[in-house]
C-alpha positions as semicolon CSV with decimal commas, in nm:
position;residue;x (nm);y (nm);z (nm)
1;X;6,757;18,662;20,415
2;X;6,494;18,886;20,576
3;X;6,779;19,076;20,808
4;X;7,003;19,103;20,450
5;X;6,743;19,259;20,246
6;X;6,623;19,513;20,543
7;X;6,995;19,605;20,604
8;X;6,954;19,680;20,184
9;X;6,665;19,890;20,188
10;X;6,836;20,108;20,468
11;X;7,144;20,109;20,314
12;X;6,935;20,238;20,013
13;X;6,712;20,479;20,211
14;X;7,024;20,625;20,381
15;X;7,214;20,706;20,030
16;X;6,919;20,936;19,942
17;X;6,917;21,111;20,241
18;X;7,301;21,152;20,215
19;X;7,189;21,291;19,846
20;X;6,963;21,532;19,994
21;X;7,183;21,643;20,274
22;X;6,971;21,538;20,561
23;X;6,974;21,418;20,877
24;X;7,114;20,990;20,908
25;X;7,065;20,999;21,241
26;X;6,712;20,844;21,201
27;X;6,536;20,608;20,904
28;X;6,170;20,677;20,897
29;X;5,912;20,413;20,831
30;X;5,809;20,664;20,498
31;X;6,233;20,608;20,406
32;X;6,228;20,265;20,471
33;X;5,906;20,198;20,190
34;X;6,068;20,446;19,968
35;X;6,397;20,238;19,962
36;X;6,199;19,942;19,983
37;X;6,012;20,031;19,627
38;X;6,364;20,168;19,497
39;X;6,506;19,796;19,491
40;X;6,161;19,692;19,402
41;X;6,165;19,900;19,067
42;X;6,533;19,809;19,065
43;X;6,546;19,418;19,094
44;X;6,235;19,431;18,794
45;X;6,405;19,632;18,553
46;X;6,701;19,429;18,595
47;X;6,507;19,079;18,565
48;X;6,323;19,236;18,241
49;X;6,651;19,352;18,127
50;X;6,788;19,033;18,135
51;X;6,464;18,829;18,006
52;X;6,516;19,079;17,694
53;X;6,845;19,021;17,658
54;X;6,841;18,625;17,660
55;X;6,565;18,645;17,430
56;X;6,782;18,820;17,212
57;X;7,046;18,603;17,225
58;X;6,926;18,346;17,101
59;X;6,699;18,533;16,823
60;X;7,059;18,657;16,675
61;X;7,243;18,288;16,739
62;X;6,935;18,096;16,527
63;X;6,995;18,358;16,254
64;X;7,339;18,301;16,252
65;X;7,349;17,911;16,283
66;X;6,985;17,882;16,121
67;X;7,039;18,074;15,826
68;X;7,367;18,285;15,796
69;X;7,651;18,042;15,886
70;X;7,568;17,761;15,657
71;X;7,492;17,984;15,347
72;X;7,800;18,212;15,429
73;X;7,629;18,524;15,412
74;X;7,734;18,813;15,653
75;X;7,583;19,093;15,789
76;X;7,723;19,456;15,884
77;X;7,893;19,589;16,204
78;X;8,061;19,367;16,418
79;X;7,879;19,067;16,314
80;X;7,959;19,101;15,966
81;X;8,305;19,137;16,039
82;X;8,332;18,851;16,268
83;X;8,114;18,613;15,989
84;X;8,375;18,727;15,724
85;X;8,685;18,621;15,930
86;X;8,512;18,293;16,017
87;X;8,437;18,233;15,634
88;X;8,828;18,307;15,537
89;X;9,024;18,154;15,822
90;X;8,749;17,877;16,002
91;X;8,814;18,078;16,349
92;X;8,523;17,955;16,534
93;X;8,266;18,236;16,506
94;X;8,190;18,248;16,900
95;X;8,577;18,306;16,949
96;X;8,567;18,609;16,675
97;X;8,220;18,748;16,801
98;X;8,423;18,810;17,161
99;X;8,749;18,899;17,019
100;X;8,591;19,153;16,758
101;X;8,379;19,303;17,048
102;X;8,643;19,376;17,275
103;X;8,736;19,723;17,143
104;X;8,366;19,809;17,175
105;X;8,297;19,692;17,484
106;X;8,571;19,917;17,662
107;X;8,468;20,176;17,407
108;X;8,142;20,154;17,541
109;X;8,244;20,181;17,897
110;X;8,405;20,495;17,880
111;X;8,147;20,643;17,662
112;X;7,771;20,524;17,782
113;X;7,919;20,384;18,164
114;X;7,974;20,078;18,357
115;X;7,667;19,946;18,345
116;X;7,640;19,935;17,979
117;X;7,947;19,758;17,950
118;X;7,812;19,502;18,218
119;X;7,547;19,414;18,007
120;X;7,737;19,438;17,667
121;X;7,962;19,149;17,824
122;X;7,706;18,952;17,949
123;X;7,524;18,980;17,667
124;X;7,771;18,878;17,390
125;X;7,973;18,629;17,605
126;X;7,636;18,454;17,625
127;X;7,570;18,507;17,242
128;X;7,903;18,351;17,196
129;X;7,802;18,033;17,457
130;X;7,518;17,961;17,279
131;X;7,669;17,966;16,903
132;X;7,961;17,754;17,078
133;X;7,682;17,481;17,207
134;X;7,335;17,524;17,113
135;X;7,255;17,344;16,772
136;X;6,987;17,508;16,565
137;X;6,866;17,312;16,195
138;X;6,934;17,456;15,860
139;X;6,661;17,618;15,792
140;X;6,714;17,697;15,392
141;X;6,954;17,677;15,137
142;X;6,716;17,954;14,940
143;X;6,938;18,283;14,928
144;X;6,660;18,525;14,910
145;X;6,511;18,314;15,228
146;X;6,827;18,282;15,405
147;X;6,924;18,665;15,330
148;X;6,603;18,804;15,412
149;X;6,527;18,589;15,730
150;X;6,852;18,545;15,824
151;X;6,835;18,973;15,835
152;X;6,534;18,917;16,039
153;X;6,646;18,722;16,301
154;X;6,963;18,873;16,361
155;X;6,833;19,235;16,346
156;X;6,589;19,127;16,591
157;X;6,829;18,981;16,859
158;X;7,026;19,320;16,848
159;X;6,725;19,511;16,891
160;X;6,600;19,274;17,164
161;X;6,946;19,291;17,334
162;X;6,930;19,682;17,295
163;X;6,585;19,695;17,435
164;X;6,755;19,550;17,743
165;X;7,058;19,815;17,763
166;X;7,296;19,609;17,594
167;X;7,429;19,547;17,226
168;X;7,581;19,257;17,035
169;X;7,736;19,443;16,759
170;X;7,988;19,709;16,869
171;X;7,937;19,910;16,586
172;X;7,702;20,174;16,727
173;X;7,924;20,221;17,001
174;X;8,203;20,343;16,755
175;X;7,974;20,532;16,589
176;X;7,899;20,716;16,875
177;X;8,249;20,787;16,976
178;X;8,365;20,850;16,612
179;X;8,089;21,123;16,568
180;X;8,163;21,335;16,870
181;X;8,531;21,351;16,738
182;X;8,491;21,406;16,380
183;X;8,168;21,582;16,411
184;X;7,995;21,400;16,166
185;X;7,599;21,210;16,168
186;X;7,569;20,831;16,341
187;X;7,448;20,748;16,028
188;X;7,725;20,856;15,797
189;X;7,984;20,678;16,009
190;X;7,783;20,323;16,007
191;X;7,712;20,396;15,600
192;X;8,100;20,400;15,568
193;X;8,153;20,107;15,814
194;X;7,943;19,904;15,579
195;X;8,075;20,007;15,256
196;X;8,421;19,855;15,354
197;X;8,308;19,527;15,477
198;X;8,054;19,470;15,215
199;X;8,299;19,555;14,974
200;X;8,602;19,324;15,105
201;X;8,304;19,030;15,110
202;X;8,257;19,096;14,717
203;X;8,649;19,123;14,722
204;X;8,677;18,792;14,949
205;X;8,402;18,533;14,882
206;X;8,184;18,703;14,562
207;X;7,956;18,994;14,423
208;X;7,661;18,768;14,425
209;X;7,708;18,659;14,815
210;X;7,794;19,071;14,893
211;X;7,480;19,197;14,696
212;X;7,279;18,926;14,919
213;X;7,493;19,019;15,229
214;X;7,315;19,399;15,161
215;X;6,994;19,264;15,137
216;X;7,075;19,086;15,516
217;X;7,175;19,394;15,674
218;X;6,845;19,558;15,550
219;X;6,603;19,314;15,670
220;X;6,867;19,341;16,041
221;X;6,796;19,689;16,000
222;X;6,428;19,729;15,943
223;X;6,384;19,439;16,173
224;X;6,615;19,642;16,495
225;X;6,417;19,979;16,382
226;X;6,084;19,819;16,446
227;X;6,150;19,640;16,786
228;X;6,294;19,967;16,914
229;X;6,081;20,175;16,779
230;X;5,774;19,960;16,862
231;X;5,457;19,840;16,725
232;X;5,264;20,179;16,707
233;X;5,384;20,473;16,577
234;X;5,285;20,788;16,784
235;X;5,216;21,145;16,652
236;X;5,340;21,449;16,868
237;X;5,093;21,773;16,767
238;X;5,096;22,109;16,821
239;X;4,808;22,347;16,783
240;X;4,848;22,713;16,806
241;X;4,478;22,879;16,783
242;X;4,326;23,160;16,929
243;X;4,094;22,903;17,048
244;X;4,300;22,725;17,226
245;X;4,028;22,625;17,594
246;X;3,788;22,533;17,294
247;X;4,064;22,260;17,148
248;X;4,178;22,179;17,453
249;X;3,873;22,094;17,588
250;X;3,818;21,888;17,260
251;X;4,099;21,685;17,307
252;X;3,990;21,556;17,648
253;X;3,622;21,542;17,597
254;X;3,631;21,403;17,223
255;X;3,984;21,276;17,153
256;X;3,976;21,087;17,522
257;X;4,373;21,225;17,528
258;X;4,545;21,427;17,768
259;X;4,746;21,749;17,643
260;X;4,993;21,997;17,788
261;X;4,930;22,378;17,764
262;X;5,217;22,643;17,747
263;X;5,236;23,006;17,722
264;X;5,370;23,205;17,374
265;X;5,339;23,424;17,140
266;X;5,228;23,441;16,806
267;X;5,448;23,643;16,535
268;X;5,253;23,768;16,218
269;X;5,273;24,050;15,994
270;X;5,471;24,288;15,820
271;X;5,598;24,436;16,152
272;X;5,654;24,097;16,357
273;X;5,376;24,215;16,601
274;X;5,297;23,965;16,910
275;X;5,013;23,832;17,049
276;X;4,994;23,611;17,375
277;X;4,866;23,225;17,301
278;X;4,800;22,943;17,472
279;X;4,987;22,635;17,297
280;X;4,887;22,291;17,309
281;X;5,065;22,007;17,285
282;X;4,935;21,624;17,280
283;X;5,059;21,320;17,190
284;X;4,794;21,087;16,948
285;X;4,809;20,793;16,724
286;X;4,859;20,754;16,367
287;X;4,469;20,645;16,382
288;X;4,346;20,901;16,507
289;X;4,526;21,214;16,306
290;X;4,233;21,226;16,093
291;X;3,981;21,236;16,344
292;X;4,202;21,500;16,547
293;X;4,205;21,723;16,192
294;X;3,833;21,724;16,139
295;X;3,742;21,822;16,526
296;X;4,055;22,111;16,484
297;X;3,867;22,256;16,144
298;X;3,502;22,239;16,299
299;X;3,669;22,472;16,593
300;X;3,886;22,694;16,341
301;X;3,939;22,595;16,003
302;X;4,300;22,848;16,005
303;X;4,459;22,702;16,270
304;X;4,848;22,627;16,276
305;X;4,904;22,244;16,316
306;X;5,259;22,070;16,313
307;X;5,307;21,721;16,370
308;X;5,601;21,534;16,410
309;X;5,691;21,112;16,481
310;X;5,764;21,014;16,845
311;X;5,940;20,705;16,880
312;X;5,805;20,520;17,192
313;X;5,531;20,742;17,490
314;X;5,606;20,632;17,862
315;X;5,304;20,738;18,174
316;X;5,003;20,949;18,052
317;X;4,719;20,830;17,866
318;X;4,849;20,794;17,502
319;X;4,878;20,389;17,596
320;X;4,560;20,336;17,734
321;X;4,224;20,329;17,544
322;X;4,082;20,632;17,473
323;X;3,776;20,747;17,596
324;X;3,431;20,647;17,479
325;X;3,172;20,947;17,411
């Protein structure tokens, strides 16, 4: 096991020196640790990955089975499509979720790469394992219940599953494709996606089931937004002041945040003169916007702020606590 793994971490070590056109002739002790963190980093991502992605599995299977299934609501996407066959023809919905996927999956691995499509397969050929022989209890015959926790469940499965590089519902994946070709938004094309198969559920099973079907796919859709996007919400800001070393200094002593500085120039008047400035950049909180306003105004009370929502922060210091002063 010991010889297997070393004769990985070379083989590993040696593909980055290949990469960077030197010398293989030679592994240093420095290459070997490199390589040896590489499939470190490597084998943890993958195990979180998966952890993610089983979690979410079962998240989307108990809405289905807990909820969903026995209420015959559907949701949007792929799912919705596969619930919607189930309820007209009594296809077992673990057959339909793999069929239905197919076109995606292949879709997805010539548009976001092999690995993607790994995942995607593992991911819904296990969704489909478990709603073939896990049994969950019916939770609710309520319809607002079922719709809205149904939604919750489901949405948060996909978003779980997507958090781990995979998807159970296709849909995105066309999406994707269909908006490079046509040149349209994401958004439009899953909008229209929607409209069809909520409107061949009121066609199919009723208006009342279809109008509770819509309120499923919001809840999925809030539900995947938040897990995606996160708990917090972060604020990117940038300050352009003629006191910039005095804000900057703020933000570190004060704020307890780190910030980036940039060179630019500063267009005003009649004539579009210049003037060389300093820009800063940091990333803060939603808590701590007012706090970051008052310190800005006691500097310079003129000063050009924008802010703008960032989704999710990785390294830095925007996850750890902020200084105390």
């Amino acid at each position: 096991m010991k010889s297997l793994l070393h004769k990985l971490i070379a083989s590993t070590a040696r593909k980055e020196m290949i990469s960077k056109n030197m010398k293989n002739d030679q592994i240093t002790p420095y290459q070997l640790a490199k390589g040896y963190r590489a499939i470190t980093i490597t084998a943890k991502r993958y195990m979180r990955d998966l952890m993610l992605m089983t979690a979410g599995v079962f998240s989307a299977a108990f809405g289905f089975k807990g909820f969903l299934l026995t209420n015959e609501f559907i949701d949007g996407g792929a799912t919705g499509i596969s619930l919607l066959v189930s309820f007209l023809t009594d296809i077992p919905l673990a057959l339909l979720i793999l069929c239905v996927n197919i076109p995606f999956i292949i879709l997805g691995y010539k548009t976001m790469g092999s690995t993607f499509a790994i995942k995607t397969v593992i991911a819904i050929s296990g969704l489909a394992t478990v709603l073939a022989t896990v049994s969950f209890p019916n939770v609710t015959n309520d319809n607002l219940l079922v719709a809205i926790f149904g939604g919750f469940f489901l949405g948060a499965g996909i978003g779980l599953s997507v958090r781990g590089g995979a998807v159970i519902d296709g849909t995105e994946i066309l999406a994707i494709w269909l908006s490079r070709k046509l040149g349209t938004t994401i958004g439009d094309i899953i909008i229209i996606i929607n409209v069809i198969i909520f409107s061949a559920a009121a066609y199919f099973l009723s208006i009342e089931i279809a109008l509770y079907s819509m309120i499923t796919y919001l809840a999925a859709s809030k539900t995947l937004d938040f897990i995606i996007e996160g708990i917090e919400e972060y604020i990117g800001v940038t300050i352009v002041s003629s006191h910039s070393e005095e804000i900057r200094q703020m933000i570190i002593d004060k704020m307890g945040r780190g910030c980036t500085v940039y060179s630019g120039k500063k267009g005003y008047g009649k004539k579009g003169e210049t003037k060389d400035v300093d820009i800063i950049y940091t990333v803060i909180t939603r808590l701590e916007i007012n706090k970051l306003n008052t310190e800005i105004e006691k500097i310079e009370p003129d000063t050009f702020v924008v802010m703008s929502s960032v989704k999710d922060t990785k390294g830095g210091m925007i996850k750890k606590r902020p200084l105390k002063h």
